[in-house]
C-alpha positions as CSV (number, residue, x, y, z in Angstrom):
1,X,100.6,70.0,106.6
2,X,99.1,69.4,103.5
3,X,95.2,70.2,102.5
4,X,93.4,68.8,100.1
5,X,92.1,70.3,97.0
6,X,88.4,70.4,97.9
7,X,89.7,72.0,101.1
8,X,91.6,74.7,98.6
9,X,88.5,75.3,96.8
10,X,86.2,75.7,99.8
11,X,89.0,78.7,101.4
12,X,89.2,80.3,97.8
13,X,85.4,80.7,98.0
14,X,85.2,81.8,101.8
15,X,88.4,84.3,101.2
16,X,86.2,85.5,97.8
17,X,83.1,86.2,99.8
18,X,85.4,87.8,102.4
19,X,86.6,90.0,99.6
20,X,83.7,90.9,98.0
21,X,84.4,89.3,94.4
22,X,81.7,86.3,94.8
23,X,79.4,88.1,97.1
24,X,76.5,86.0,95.6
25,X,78.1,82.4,96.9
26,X,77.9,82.7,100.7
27,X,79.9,79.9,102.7
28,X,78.2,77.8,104.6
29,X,79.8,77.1,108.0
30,X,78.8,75.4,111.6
31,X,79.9,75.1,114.8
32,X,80.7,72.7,117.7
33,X,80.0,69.7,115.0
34,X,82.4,66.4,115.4
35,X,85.0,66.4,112.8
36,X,83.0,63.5,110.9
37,X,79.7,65.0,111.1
38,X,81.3,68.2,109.5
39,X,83.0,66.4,106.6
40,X,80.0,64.9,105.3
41,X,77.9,67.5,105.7
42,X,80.0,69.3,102.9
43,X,80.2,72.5,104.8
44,X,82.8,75.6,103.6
45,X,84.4,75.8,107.4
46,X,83.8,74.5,111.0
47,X,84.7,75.7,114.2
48,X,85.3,72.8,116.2
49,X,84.2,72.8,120.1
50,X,86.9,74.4,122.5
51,X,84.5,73.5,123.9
52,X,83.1,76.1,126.5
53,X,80.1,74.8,127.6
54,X,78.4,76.8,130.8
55,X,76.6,74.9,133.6
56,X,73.3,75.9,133.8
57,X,73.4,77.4,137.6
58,X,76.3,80.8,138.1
59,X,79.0,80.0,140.0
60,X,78.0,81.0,142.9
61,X,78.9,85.1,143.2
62,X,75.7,86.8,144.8
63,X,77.3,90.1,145.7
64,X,79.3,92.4,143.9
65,X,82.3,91.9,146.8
66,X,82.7,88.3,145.5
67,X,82.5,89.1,141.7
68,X,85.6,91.5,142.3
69,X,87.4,89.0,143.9
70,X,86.8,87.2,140.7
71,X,90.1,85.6,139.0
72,X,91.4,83.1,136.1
73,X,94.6,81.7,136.1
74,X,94.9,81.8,132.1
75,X,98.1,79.7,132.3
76,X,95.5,76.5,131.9
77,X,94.4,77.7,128.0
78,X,97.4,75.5,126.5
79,X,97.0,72.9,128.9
80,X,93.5,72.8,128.3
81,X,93.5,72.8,124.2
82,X,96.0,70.0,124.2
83,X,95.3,67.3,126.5
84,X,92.6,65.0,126.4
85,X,89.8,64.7,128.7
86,X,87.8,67.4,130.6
87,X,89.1,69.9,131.9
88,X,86.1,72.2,134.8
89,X,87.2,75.7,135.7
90,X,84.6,76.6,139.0
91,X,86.0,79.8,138.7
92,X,83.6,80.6,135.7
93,X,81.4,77.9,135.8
94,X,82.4,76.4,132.5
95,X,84.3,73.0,131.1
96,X,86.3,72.7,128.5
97,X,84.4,69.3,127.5
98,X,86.7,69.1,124.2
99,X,90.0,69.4,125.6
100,X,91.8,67.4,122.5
101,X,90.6,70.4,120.6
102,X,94.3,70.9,118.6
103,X,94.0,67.3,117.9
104,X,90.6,68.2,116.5
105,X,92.2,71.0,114.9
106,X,94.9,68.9,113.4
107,X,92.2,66.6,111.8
108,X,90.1,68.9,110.0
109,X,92.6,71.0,109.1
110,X,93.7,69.0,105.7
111,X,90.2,69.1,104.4
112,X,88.2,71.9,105.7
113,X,88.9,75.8,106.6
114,X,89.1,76.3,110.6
115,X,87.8,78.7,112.6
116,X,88.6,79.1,116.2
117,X,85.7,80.4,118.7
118,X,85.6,82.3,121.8
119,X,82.5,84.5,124.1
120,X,83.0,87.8,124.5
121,X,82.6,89.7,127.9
122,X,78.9,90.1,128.2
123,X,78.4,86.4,127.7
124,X,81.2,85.2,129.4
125,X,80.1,87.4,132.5
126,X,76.7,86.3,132.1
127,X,77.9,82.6,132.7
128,X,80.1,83.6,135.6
129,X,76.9,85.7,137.2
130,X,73.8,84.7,136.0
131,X,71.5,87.1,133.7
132,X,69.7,88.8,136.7
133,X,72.9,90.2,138.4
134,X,75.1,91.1,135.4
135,X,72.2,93.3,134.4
136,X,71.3,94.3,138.1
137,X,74.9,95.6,138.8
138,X,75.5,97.3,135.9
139,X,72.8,99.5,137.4
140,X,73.8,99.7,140.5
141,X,77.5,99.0,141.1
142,X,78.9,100.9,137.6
143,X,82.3,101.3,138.3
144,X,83.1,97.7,140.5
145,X,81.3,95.9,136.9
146,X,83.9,98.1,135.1
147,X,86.6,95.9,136.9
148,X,85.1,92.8,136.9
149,X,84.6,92.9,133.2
150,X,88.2,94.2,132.9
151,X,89.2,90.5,134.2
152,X,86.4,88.9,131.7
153,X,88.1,90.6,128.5
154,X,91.7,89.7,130.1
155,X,90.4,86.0,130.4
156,X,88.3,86.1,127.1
157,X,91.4,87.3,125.0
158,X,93.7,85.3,127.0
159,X,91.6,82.2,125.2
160,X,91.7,83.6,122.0
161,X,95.7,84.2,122.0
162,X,95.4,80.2,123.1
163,X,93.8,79.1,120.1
164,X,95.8,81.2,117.6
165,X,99.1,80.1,119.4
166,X,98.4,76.4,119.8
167,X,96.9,76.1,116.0
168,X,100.5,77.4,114.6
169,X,98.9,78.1,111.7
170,X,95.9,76.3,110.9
171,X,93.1,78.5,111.5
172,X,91.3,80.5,109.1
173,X,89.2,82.8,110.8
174,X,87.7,83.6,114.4
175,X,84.5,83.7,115.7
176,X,83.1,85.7,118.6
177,X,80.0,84.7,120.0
178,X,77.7,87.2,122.6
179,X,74.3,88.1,122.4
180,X,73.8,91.2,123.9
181,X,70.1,91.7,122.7
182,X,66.6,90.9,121.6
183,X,64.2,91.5,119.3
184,X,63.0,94.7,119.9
185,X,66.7,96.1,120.9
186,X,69.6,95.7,123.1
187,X,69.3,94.7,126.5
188,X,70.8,98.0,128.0
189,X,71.5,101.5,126.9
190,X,74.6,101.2,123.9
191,X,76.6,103.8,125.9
192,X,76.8,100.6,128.6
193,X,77.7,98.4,125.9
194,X,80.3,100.7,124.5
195,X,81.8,101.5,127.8
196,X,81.9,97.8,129.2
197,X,81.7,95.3,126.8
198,X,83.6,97.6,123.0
199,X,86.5,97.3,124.4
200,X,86.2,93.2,124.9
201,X,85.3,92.8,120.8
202,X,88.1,95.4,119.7
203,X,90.9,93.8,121.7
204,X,89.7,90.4,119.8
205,X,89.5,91.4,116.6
206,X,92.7,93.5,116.2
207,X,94.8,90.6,117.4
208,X,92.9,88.4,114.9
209,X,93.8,90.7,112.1
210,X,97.6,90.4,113.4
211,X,97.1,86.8,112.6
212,X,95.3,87.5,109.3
213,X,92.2,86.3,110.5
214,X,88.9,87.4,109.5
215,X,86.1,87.5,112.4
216,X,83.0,86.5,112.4
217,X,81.0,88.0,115.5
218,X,77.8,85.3,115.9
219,X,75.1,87.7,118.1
220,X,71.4,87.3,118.4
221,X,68.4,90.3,118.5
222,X,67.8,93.9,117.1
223,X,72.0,95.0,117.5
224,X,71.2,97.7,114.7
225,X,72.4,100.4,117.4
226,X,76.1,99.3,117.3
227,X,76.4,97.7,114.1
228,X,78.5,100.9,113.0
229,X,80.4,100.9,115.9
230,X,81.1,97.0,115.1
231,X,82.1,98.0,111.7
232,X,84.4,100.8,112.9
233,X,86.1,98.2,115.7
234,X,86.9,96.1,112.1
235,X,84.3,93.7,112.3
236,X,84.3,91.3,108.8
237,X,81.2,89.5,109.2
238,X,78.2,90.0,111.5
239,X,74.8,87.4,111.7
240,X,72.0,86.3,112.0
241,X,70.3,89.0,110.7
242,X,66.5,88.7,109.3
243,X,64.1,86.1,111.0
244,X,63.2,87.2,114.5
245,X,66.5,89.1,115.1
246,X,64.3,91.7,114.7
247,X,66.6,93.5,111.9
248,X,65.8,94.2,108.2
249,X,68.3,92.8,106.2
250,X,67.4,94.8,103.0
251,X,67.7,97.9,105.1
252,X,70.8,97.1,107.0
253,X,72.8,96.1,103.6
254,X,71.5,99.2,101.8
255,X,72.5,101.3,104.7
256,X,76.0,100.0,105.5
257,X,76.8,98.4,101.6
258,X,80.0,96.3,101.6
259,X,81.6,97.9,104.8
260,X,80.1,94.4,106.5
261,X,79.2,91.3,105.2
262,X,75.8,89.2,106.6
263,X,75.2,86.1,107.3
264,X,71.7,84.1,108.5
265,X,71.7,80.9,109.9
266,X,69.5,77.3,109.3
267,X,68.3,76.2,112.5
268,X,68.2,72.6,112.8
């Protein structure tokens, strides 16, 4: 499929920032925007929605017996990013409200860089749980969260593989969304992130890289623990930073130089 020369232009300058020879002209990007809405907006790339969109209630697991017994049938990823109409998995809590999304794909595609999108394990989990008992058992049932998250990074990955296999092609870069922390720091200690939810991020981005495709991991809060174990998993791009993320961009860029880019983000 053809793109467009504007199109062209906007994945020169995205693949130039990427690469450090325009670090000065930062792309501007946005997510879960209808196709229309992204064109005229004029932005560098989109990532239109999968779209996985949790209910505001968990799914119903209040003990740790029933979170083990936890399973996805990741068969319905294709299924799902091909046919129209909506698509609710109750084992997760979540719909995939956008299922024409390779249709959406298809249609940006000629005029605008693509990303794909996916959450990694501590948000996912968090959707499947609820806030109070993914924190509560981490704590208390260690090794039975170790499994359940096992099945969340099988499931999480299993979507991203979707994306990259139903696109063929036409996607330029991932994005990982999770925010594991707030202003003052993370929300647990970071050998519990490294032992439960690392492993979820790595698996992504090395399978991205297969594909060629940079990632973008879109977090939230003070994450200037792990940042250098983000950047040793190959992490291209990390954000926001600044505002009430409670990070110092000046600091974090002199510290870590070009070994990751930055971005912020314009709340609307």
């Amino acid at each position: 499929m053809k793109r467009t020369e504007s199109c062209l232009k906007r994945l020169a300058r995205m693949n130039d920032w990427l690469n450090h020879i325009e670090g000065d002209r930062v792309p501007a990007g946005g997510s879960s925007l209808p196709a229309s809405t992204s064109r005229c907006r004029g932005l560098d790339w989109v990532v239109p929605p999968v779209k996985v969109g949790r209910h505001p209630e968990p799914c119903g697991i209040d003990t740790i017996e029933k979170a083990l017994m936890w399973h996805v049938d990741s068969s319905q990823f294709s299924r799902s990013l091909e046919c129209a109409g909506e698509i609710e998995n109750k084992a997760i809590n979540i719909s995939l409200t956008d299922a024409a999304w390779l249709e959406t794909v298809r249609s940006l595609y000629p005029e605008i860089p693509v990303c794909g999108e996916v959450q990694e394990a501590y948000e996912l989990g968090r959707g499947i749980l609820g806030s109070k008992n993914m924190l509560m058992w981490l704590a208390l049932y260690p090794d039975e969260m170790g499994l359940f998250l096992d099945r969340v990074t099988t499931y999480s990955l299993g979507l991203c593989k979707a994306q990259i296999e139903a696109a063929g092609g036409m996607l330029d870069g991932f994005v990982i969304r999770g925010a594991v922390a707030y202003e003052n720091g993370l929300l647990f200690p970071p050998e519990t992130w490294r032992r439960y939810f690392l492993p979820c991020i790595k698996a992504i981005i090395d399978y991205c890289h297969i594909h060629s495709l940079p990632v973008l991991y879109y977090g939230g809060g003070n994450v200037s623990e792990i940042l250098p174990d983000l950047i040793d998993a190959g992490l291209d791009t990390y954000g926001p930073v600044g505002g009430d993320t409670g990070m110092d961009l000046l600091e974090i860029r002199q510290k870590y130089g070009q070994r990751l880019l930055l971005i912020d983000e314009i709340r609307h």
